[in-house]
N, C-alpha and C positions, 0 to 999 in steps of 0.2 A: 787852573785851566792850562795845559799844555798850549807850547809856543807853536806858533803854523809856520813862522818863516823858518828856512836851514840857515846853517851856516853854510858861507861860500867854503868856507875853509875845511868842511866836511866830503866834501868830493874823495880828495884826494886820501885823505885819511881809510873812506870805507873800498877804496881799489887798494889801497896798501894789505887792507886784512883780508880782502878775498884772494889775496896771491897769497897771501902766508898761509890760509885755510884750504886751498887749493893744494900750495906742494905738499902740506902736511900731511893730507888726505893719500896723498898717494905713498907716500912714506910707510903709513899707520896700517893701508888694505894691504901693502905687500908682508906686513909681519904677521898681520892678525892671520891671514891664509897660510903662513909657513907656522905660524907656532898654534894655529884653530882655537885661536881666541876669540869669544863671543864678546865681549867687555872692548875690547880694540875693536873688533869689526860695528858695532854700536857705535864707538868713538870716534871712528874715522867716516860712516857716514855720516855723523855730525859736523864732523869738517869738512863734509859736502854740501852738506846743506847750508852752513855758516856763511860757503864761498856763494852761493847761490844768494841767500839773504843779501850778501852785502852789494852784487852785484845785481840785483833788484833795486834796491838802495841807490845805488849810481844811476842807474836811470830813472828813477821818480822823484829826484832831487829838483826836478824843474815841473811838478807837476803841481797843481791846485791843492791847496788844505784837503778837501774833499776826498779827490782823485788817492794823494796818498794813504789816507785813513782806509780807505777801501784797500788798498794795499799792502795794509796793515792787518788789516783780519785774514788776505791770503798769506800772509807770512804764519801767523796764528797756528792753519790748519799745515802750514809748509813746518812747521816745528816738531808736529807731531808725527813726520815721518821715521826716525828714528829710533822711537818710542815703537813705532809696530815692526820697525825692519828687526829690531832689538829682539823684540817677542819671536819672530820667525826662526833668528839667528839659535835664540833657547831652543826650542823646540826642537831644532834641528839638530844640536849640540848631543840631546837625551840619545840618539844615536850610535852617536859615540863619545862613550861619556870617560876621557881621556880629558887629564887639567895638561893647560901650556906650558911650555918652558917660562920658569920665574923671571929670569935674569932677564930676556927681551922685552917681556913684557912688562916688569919695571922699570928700564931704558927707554922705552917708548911711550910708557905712561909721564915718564919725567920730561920729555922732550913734550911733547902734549902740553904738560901744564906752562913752560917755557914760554910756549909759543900764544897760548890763550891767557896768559898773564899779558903779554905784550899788548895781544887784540885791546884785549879791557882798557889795558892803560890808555891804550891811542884813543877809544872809542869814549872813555868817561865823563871830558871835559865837553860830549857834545849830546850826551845820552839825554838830556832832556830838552834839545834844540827843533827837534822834526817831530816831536810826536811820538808813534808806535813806530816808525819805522828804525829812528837810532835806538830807539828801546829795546827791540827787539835785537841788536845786533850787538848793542852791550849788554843785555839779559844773556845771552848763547855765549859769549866768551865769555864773561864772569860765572855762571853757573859751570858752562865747561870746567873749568879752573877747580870747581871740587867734584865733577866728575872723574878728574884726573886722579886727582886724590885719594879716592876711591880702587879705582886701577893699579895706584901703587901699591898703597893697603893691599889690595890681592894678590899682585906680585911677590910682596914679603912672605905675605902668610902663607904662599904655597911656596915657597922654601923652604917653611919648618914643617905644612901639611900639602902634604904631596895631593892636591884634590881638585876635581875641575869644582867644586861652588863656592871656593871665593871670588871666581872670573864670573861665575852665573851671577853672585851677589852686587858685585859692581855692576856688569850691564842693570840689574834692575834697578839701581840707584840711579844709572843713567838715561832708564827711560820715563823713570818718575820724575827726576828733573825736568827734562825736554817739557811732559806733559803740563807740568809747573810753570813754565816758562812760556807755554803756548798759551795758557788760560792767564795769564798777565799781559801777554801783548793784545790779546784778546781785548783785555778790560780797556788797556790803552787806546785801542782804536777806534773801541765807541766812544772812551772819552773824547776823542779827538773829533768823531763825525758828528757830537754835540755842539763841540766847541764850533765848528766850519758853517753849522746852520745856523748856530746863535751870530756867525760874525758877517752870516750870508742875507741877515734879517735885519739886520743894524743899516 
């Protein structure tokens, strides 16, 4: 049974990662636009949505077992925005089907995983303290972390092959992740609004 109380000490921790998710975000759409990467553009509106998560997270930090659980399930379908901006991004890509500059986009892939290694770290020792909602927020930065991996794997490989679908083959990894990650927090939240009735019955 997932724990209903947070840690006090979680506060501060999930405003730390929505700043770092926030500037990275901006970092990540300025290259993925100069070098029309679809796998960046995917990645960095993961790091908007991440920044979003977390700062959802700081405000239902003082809400009822319940209240966050429901919370929780909007985080759920809030994960899977990426997973369709991703799909849009492809589509749009077939256009003009031109691969990125490697070098950027394996500098920016590596600064990514940098940064969502850190998220993880900060967020691990609390990820089963709240329920679905710290779950969700260290699911997104730990799964990020091999989306990233992904991203550089493609950067390499279009060094040796000059091609846009090792960028198309990363973003797809990264929107089946997301959707992986949204049907877990999912689970977590009903685990949790089980848990709130059973504690709401007692």
């Amino acid at each position: 049974m997932p724990k209903l109380a947070p840690s006090p000490e979680l506060r501060p921790v999930v405003a730390r990662v929505a700043a770092l998710n926030l500037g990275y975000f901006g970092i990540e759409i300025a290259v993925a636009v100069a070098i029309g990467s679809v796998a960046l553009i995917a990645d960095s509106l993961d790091f908007l949505e991440d920044a979003a998560i977390n700062l959802l997270i700081f405000a239902g930090l003082g809400w009822s077992a319940a209240n966050r659980a429901r919370l929780g399930t909007v985080m759920a379908f809030i994960l899977l925005v990426p997973a369709l901006a991703t799909a849009w991004a492809a589509w749009d890509k077939l256009s003009d089907f031109t691969a990125p500059a490697p070098v950027p986009l394996t500098l920016t892939g590596l600064g990514a995983l940098a940064v969502n290694l850190a998220c993880a770290l900060m967020l691990a020792r609390h990820r089963h303290g709240s329920g679905s909602l710290t779950r969700a927020a260290y699911l997104s930065a730990r799964n990020d972390a091999w989306a990233n991996l992904a991203i550089i794997a493609a950067g390499l490989v279009t060094v040796l092959w000059v091609s846009p679908w090792p960028d198309l083959a990363a973003a797809a990894i990264i929107a089946v992740i997301n959707a992986d990650s949204a049907a877990d927090v999912f689970r977590a939240a009903r685990a949790e609004r089980r848990a709130a009735r059973a504690a709401e019955g007692t």
